[in-house]
C-alpha positions, -999 to +999 in steps of 0.1 A: +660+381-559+680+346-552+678+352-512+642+360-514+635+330-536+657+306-512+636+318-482+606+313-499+615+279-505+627+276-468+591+288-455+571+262-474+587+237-464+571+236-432+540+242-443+548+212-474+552+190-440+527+197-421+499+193-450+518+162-459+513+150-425+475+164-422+469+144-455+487+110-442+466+111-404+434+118-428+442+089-446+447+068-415+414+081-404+397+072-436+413+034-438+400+033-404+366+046-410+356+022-442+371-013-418+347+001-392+316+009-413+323-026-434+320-044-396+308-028-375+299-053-353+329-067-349+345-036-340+315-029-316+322-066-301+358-061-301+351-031-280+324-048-254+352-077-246+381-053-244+358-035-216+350-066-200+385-077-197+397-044-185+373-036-160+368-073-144+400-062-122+380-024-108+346-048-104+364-076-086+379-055-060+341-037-059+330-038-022+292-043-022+274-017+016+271-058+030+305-066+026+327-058+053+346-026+056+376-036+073+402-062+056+426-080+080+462-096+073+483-114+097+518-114+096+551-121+116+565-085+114+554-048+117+563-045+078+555-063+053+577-071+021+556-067-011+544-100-025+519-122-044+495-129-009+497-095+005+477-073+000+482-038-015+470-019+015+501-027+033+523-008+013+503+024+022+521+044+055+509+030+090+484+056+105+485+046+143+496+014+159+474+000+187+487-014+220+461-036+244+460-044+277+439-071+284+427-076+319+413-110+335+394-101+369+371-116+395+359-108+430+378-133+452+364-144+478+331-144+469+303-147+491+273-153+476+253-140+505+264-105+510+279-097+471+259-086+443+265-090+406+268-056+404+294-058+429+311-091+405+312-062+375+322-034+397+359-049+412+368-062+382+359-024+360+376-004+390+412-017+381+411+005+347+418+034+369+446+022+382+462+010+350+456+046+334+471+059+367+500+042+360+505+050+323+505+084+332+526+080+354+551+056+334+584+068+322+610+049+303+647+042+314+651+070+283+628+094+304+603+092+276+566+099+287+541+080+274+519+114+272+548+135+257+564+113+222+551+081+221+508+084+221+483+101+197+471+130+208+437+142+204+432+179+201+394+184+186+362+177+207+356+138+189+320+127+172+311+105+199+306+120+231+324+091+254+354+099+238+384+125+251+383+158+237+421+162+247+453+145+257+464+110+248+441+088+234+442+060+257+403+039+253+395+024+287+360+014+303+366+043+333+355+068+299+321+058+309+327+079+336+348+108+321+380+092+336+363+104+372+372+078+399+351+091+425+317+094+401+326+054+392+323+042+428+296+065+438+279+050+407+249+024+426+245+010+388+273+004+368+261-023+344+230+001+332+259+029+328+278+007+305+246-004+283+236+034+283+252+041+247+231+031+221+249+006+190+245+010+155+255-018+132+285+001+122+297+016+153+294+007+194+310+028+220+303+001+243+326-022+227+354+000+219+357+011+250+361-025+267+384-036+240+363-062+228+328-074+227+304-074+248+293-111+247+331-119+252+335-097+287+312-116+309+289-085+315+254-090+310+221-063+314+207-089+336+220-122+355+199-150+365+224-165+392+243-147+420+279-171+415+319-157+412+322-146+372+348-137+353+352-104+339+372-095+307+382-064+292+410-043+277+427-009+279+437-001+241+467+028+241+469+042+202+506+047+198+523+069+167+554+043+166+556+008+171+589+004+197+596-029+214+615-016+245+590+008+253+561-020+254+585-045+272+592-015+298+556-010+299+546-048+310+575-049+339+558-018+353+526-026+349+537-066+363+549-045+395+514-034+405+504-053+439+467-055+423+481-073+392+494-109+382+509-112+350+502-139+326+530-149+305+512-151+265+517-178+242+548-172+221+525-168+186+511-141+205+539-123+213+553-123+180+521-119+150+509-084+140+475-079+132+474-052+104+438-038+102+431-017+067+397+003+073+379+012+040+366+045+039+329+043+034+308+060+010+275+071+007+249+084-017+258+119-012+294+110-020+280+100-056+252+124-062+272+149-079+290+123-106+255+107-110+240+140-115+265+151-141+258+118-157+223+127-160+231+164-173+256+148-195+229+126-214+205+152-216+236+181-232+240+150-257+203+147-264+194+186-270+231+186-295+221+159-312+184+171-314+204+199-337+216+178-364+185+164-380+202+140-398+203+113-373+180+087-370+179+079-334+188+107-309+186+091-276+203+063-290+230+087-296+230+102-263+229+068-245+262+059-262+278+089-258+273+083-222+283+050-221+316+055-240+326+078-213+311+057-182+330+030-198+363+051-197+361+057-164+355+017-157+381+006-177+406+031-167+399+020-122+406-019-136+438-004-153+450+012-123+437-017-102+460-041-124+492-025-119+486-014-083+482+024-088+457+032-062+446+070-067+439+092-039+407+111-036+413+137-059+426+118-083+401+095-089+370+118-079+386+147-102+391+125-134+353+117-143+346+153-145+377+159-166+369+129-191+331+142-198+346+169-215+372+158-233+345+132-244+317+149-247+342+171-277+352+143-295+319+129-298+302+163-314+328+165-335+327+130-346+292+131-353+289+166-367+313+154-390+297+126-405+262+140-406+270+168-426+283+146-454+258+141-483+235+118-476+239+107-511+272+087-503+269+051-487+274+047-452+308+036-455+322+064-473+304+087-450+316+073-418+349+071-432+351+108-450+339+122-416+367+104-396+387+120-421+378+151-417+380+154-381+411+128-375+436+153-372+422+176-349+407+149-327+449+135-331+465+168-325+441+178-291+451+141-279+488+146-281+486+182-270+470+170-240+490+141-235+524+166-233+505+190-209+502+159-187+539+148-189+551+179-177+530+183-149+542+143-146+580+158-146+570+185-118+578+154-092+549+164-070+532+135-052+494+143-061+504+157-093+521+127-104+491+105-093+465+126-114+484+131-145+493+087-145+455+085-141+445+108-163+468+094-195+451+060-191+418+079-190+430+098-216+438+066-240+413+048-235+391+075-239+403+081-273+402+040-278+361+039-271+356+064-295+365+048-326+357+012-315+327+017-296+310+053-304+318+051-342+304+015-349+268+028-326+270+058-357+273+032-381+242+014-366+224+049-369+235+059-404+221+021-417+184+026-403+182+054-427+157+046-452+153+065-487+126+090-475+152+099-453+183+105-477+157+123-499+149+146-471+185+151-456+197+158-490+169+189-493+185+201-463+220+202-469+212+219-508+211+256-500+241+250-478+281+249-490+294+220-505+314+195-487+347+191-498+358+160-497+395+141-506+397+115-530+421+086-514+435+056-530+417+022-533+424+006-496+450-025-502+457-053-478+487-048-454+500-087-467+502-075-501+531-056-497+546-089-481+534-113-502+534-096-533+530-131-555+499-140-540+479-112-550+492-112-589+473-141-599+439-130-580+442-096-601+453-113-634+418-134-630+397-102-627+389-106-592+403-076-582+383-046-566+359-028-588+336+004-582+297-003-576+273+026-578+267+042-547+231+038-524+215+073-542+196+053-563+219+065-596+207+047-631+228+018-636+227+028-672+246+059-663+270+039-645+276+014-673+305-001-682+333+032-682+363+029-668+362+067-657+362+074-621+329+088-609+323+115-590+298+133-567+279+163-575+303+180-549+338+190-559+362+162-547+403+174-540 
């Protein structure tokens, strides 16, 4: 009989701890709920600039369809030591280096009687065939092929029709004529071959493959004089690795050409690195689904919320609802923008979907909790009661999925790491909006009731069970347990805190002058 006693004893305590610890996160919850249905506007404000403040680094960095999608930094070295003036692109792995050869030609001698402008485009365009000759060709002292290690190789057939479907990516004007020597100089109209490829504002084939614009080349659709001109272009190789002695080996063979003289560049030239970040662009149809769940999301809201009657505005609902989780995802890219985390596609894109639930649960659960309390209670004891009630579930699901996301943290896979760090700050601040934001718009909803209202909520709610709800202690200020003095005097002159009869409408006769606590028509524990 003693050993089944002792593990009795053992067995509760467990449960002794975690009721004890069920009742102590109520509590919190119930504190909580009274300071934000007292102001609720200040805890709605507080919310609004916490929002602003967070999400003014996301909408900084906010690249508007007009603004340039290419950002440009200029630096003294291939890489770049992390700073306060660079940017944080450059910390992100090098894709492809580019290499340019730029060429400087004109028809000499020129006689203005028997040569053409045609013929003044034509010499200067047919020396691209002899540099890509050569770069073929070209072989280190290391025996290194430029075609073999060093170049990017394309393998699929490209979007743009100009460009090799194969082989090393070398972009040179003689792709206007498929590389084809013979088909450039039996070409009687070079100028209209080159000004064949239409340009969009985002893209021209013309000027990638001359290496530069066209206004900056010389050639023209039409001239109005026949007279010697200068015509620029350049041959741009797209290199895997940047190496020094394979470029240097590359000018003294290319310098050895008869056809060629080369120019000696300025010494800033030879020594700054342009590093050139392109933006992935989006488009509609990279939005449409996130702005379609949006929509679905506020119309699920609408049709829940159209199931508890005892709201006063549903759409208002909804449209928070909504906008606590629109703001999550806001605050959590200016987070993430602050300490230079900059999530990956799937990250970022996978998130949103992954925070409308978790929202969209809390924020059923918050309201179906303080709906269904009586309608005879005042607002703050409602708000707070329903916090209350739903404060440890709402807790526990929050550090449950908090621990799920550490371990797949502690798994030490790249993109697994990347999601679960975004998905915590999503996760908190999540939690954040829906007691400073969500509950204060509840509050707003639960004061626009009017008496007709009560009256007919109550109706409802009186063939149904009875709420239980726990009686807590009277709240007391944090400073008095510090400043114990100050608060003796205020209670010795009466001032303390004292009970007021609730917004049913109760006789204040009935209420009178007893000190007995009073007590709903439902059973309080």
């Amino acid at each position: 009989m003693e050993r089944r006693s002792e593990s009795a004893v053992t067995a509760g305590r467990p449960r002794r701890s975690r009721a004890r610890l069920k009742d102590r996160v109520a509590h919190a919850y119930y504190d909580y709920g009274r300071l934000c249905s007292s102001h609720p506007f200040s805890c709605l404000s507080f919310s609004i600039i916490t929002f602003v403040l967070l999400s003014y680094p996301a909408i900084g960095r906010l690249r508007l369809p007009s603004s340039s999608p290419v950002d440009v930094h200029w630096s003294d070295t291939v890489e770049v030591a992390p700073g306060n003036d660079v940017p944080e692109w450059l910390q992100l792995s090098t894709s492809v280096y580019l290499q340019q050869i730029v060429v400087q030609g004109k028809v000499d001698p020129w006689n203005q009687s028997t040569l053409t402008q045609e013929m003044a485009v034509k010499g200067p365009l047919s020396r691209a065939f002899t540099i890509q000759k050569r770069l073929r060709e070209f072989v280190t002292a290391s025996n290194v092929r430029l075609d073999k290690q060093q170049c990017f190789h394309v393998h699929d057939k490209p979007a743009m029709p100009l460009l090799p479907d194969h082989g090393c990516l070398v972009l040179t004007p003689a792709l206007f004529w498929e590389n084809d020597e013979e088909k450039f100089f039996q070409d009687d109209d070079v100028i209209a071959k080159i000004f064949k490829p239409s340009c969009t504002p985002s893209m021209c084939p013309r000027e990638l493959l001359l290496g530069m614009p066209t206004r900056m080349t010389g050639i023209k659709r039409k001239y109005s004089t026949n007279r010697q001109r200068d015509i620029d272009y350049s041959i741009t190789i797209v290199l895997l690795e940047h190496k020094p002695e394979y470029i240097s080996a590359l000018k003294a063979s290319l310098a050895s050409l008869p056809e060629f003289e080369a120019i000696v560049s300025k010494g800033v030239d030879e020594s700054t690195f342009v590093h050139v970040f392109y933006r992935p662009r989006k488009y509609f149809s990279d939005y449409f689904p996130l702005v379609t769940l949006y929509i679905v999301f506020l119309l699920y809201i609408y049709f829940s919320a159209s199931k508890f009657e005892m709201v006063k505005s549903k759409w208002g609902l909804a449209f928070a609802a909504v906008l606590t989780v629109a703001s999550t995802l806001t605050m959590t890219m200016g987070i993430c923008a602050q300490l230079d985390i900059t999530p990956t596609l799937w990250g970022a894109e996978l998130f949103p979907y992954l925070a409308m639930i978790v929202g969209l649960e809390n924020t059923l659960c918050i309201t179906r909790a303080v709906v269904y309390t009586p309608p005879t209670l005042d607002v703050r004891s409602r708000l707070a009661h329903g916090l209350s009630h739903e404060g440890y579930s709402i807790t526990k699901n929050f550090l449950t999925e908090l621990v799920i996301l550490a371990a797949g943290f502690f798994t030490f896979v790249p993109e697994i790491q990347e999601f679960c760090t975004f998905a915590v700050i999503g996760l908190v601040v999540d939690f954040y909006m829906q007691l400073f934001f969500y509950a204060p718009c509840l509050t707003f909803d639960l004061l626009r009731m009017g008496a007709e209202d009560k009256q007919r909520f109550s109706l409802m709610l009186f063939k149904s069970d009875p709420v239980e709800l726990q009686v807590y202690p009277a709240i007391k200020c944090p400073m008095q347990r510090l400043w114990p003095r100050l608060f003796e005097g205020f209670e010795k002159s009466g001032q303390g805190l004292f009970r007021v009869k609730s917004e049913s409408g109760l006789n204040e006769a009935l209420v009178g002058e007893s000190t007995t606590p009073i007590r709903p028509a439902c059973e309080f524990n």
